[in-house]
C-alpha positions in Angstrom: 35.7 55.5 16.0 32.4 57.7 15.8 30.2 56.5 18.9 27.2 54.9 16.5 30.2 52.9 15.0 31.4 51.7 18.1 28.0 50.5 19.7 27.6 48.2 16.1 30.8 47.0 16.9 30.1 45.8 20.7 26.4 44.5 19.4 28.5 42.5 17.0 31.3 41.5 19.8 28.4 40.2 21.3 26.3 38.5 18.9 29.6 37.1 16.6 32.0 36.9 18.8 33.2 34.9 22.3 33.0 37.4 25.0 34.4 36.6 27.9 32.2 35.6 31.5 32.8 38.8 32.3 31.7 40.6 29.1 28.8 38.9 29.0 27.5 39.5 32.7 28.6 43.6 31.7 26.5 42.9 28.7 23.8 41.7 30.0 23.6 44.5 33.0 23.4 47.0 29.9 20.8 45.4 28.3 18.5 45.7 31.4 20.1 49.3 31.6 19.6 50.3 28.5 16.2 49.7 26.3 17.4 51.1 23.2 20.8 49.0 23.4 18.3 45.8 23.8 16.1 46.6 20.5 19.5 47.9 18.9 20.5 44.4 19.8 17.7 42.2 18.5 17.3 44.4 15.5 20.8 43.5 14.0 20.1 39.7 15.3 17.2 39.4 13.2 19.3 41.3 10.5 21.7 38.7 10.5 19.0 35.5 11.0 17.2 37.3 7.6 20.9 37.1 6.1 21.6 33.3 7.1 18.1 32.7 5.4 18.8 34.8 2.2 22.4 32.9 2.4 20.8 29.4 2.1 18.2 30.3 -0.2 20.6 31.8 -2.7 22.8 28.5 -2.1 19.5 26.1 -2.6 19.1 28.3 -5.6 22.8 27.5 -6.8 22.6 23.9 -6.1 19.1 23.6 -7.9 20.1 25.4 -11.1 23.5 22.9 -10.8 21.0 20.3 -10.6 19.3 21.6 -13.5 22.1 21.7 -15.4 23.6 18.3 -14.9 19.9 16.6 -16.0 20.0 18.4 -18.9 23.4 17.4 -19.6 22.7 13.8 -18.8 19.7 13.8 -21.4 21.4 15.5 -24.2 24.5 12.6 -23.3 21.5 9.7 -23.2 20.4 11.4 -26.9 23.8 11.9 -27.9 24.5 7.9 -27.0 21.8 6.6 -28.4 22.7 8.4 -32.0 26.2 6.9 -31.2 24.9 3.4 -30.9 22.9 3.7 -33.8 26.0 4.7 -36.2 28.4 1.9 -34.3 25.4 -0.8 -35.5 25.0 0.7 -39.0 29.1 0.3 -39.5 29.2 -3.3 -37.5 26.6 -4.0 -40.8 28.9 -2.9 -43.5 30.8 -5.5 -45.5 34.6 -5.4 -45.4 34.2 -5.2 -41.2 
């Protein structure tokens, strides 16, 4: 695995996954160590908080235009009833019923 590869992959051991005591004292001592690996770090962690938010907007999105959709539906059904109920009246009316 090339070395850039390999560093995204501990970062995300690290910030996905359940390292063990011991991997995360090691990780920690690197951090401290190493400056770039610390802003590598909170770089992809605010990557991934910026794609939980985009996540949840694009599901509020989803719901809303469900949401939409179902109210619409609902009015057409409350039109669509109402002409219904009109008709049933007008044949209740009619002789031979």
């Amino acid at each position: 695995m090339r070395p850039d590869l390999h560093r995204l992959h501990w970062i995300e051991h690290h910030l996905l996954g359940h390292p063990t005591p011991a991997e995360a004292a090691d990780w920690r001592t690197q951090q401290l160590v190493d400056a770039e690996l610390a802003a590598d770090t909170e770089i992809q962690r605010q990557l991934y908080q910026g794609l939980y938010q985009a996540g949840r907007q694009q599901l509020r999105w989803e719901l809303d235009q469900i949401h939409a959709r179902l109210q619409h539906s609902a009015r057409r059904r409350g039109w669509l009833q109402a002409a219904t109920d009109v008709l049933r009246r007008t044949l209740r009316l009619l002789p031979g019923r």
